[in-house]
Steps between C-alpha positions, in 0.01 A plus 500: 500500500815341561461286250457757187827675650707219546532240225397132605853391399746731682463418843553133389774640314676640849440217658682250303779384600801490179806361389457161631623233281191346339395194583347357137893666311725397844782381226515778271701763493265790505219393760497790724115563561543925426195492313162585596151477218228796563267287332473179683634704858644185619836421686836570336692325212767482271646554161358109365176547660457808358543305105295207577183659735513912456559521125224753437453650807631865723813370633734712723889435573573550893853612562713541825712804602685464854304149555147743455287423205455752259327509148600749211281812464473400072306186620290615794372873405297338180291295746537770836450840530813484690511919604609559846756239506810540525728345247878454476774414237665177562714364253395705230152534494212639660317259810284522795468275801222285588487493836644694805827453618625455879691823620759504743359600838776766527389648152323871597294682271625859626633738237354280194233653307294201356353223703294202366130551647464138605863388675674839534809382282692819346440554152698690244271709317157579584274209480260340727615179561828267471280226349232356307367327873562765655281653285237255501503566864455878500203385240344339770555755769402802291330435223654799303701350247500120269648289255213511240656676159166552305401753845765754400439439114098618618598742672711640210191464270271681736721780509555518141137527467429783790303490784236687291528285227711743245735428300822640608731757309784392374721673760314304725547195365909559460483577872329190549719265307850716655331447882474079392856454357628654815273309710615139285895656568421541894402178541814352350756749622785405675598863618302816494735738418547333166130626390510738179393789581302753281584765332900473486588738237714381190781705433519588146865298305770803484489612095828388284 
């Protein structure tokens, strides 16, 4: 069960250890290992392995922010349904951390609104948890949430289709596709209150 929720390469993934200087590129200038392949799940590596052994294959850059590792949401979310993460906006674009960070034992959670599931770490909007293994451990815990993309793409499809198997109306449908695009924006969004809302009205331009 575990398994079909969590991908065979991602807890190898948060277990690697990055940016040591690679051992096959130790005199080059760019032989940080900050790479990681989703095909061959394997240990870390950097930019000249990447040409010579990864060529073809998923490969994901591994980043750090405040000596964490972090990857970028544009690289991660094709691969991960990465909803219920939170995700943060460091140095101009959009990432998420891989693993949980230590918190200060003085740190209290009283008076903050959002708190990861897994470590208790406050969170700025409302997601679930502060990172993707956090979230592979609330996975294993509950059970009521995954990774696996082509599940919410089903589940998307069955609705479409009705529980009785009719075809629905086309207010239905725009209902549908609104409730997804808000759901895609959610899972990205840095702070709630920046959510359109519905039904602003447009004020009409003053006549000449």
């Amino acid at each position: 069960m575990e398994q079909m929720l969590v991908p065979p390469w991602l807890e190898s993934l948060l277990s690697s250890s990055f940016f040591n200087i690679c051992p096959r590129h130790q005199d080059s200038p760019r032989n940080e290992c900050n790479m990681f392949c989703l095909d061959c799940k394997n240990e870390a590596f950097c930019f000249y392995c990447r040409s010579s052994s990864h060529k073809d294959h998923i490969v994901i850059q591994i980043r750090r922010s405040s000596y964490h590792d972090v990857v970028r949401v544009a690289e991660i979310q094709n691969v991960l349904d990465i909803s219920e993460v939170q995700t943060y906006v460091i140095n101009s674009a959009r990432v998420l951390f891989l693993n949980e960070r230590p918190q200060p034992k003085t740190s209290s959670s009283k008076g903050v609104s959002h708190l990861c599931e897994t470590c208790g770490r406050s969170l700025l909007d409302p997601f679930r948890f502060c990172s993707l293994g956090c979230k592979v451990v609330g996975i294993k815990k509950n059970g009521d949430t995954n990774f696996n993309l082509t599940t919410k793409e089903e589940e998307m499809e069955e609705r479409r289709e009705g529980i009785s198997g009719r075809r629905l109306t086309s207010k239905e449908e725009e209902e549908l596709r609104v409730e997804s695009q808000q759901d895609m924006y959610r899972s990205t969004s840095h702070n709630s209150n920046s959510r359109r809302r519905k039904g602003i009205p447009h004020r009409a331009p003053f006549g000449s």
